[in-house]
C-alpha positions as MATLAB code, in Angstrom:
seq = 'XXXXXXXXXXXXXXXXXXXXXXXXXXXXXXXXXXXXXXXXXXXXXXXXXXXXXXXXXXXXXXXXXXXXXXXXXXXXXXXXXXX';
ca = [
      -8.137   -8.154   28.464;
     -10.468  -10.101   25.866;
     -11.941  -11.198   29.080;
     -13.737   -7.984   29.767;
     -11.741   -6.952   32.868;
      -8.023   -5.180   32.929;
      -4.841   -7.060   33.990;
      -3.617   -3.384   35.906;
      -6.552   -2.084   37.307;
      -9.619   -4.636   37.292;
     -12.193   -2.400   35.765;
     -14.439   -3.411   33.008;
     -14.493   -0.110   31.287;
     -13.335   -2.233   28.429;
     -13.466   -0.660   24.526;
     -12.739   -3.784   22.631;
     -11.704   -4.604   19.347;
     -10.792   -1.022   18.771;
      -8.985   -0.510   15.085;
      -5.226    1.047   15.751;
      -4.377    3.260   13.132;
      -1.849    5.892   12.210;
      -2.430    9.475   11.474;
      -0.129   10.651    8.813;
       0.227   13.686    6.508;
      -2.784   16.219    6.587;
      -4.370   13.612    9.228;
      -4.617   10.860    6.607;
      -5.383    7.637    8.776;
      -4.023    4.073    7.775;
      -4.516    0.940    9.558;
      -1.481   -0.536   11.698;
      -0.346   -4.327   10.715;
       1.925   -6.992   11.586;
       3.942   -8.741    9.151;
       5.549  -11.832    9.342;
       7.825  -13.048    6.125;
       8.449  -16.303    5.147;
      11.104  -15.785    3.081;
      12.667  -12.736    5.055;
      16.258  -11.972    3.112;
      14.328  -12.519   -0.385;
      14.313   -9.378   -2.462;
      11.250   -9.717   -3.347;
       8.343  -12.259   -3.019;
       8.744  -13.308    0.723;
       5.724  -15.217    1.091;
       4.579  -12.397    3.902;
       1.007  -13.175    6.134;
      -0.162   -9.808    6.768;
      -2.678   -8.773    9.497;
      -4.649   -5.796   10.929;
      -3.868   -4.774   14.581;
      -6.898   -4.499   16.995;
      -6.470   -2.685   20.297;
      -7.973   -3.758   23.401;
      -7.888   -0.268   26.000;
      -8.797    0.518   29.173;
     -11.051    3.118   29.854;
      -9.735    3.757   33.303;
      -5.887    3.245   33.371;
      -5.363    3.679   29.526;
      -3.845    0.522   28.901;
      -4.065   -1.433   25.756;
      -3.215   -4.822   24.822;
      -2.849   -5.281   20.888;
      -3.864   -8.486   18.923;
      -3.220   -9.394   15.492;
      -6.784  -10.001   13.866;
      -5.557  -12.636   11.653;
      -3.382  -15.001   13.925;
      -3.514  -17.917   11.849;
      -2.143  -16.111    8.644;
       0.843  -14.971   10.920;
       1.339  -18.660   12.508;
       1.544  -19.775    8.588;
       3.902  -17.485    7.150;
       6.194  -18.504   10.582;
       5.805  -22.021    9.723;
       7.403  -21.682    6.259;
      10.272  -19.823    7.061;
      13.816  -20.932    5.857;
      16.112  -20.988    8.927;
];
């Protein structure tokens, strides 16, 4: 949908690059992310790239394709994982 037209419906009633957040307690807001550990069964210090999700939505069907803002931080923290 970072193309400007929906995979469902075709329209271009696009609102890109739209924040997703949460609404929690007494309609306190906090940004959604995506975490990806590199060192996943360590206790502590796992070497986790962090980043925001951004929301791609439809304004005629309602959908929404997410993206992770910071890809490449992601694609690191992959590559070091221990298998």
């Amino acid at each position: 949908m970072k193309n400007g037209v929906c995979p469902k419906c075709n329209s271009r009633d696009i609102i890109q690059d739209w924040p997703m957040v949460e609404h929690g307690h007494y309609n306190g807001e906090m940004g959604l992310t995506i975490t990806v550990a590199a060192k996943p069964r360590a206790f502590i210090f796992k070497g986790a790239g962090e980043s925001d999700l951004r929301g791609w939505i439809c304004g005629q069907c309602g959908y929404i394709e997410w993206y992770a803002a910071q890809p490449a931080v992601l694609l690191a923290a992959y590559r070091k994982r221990q298998h």
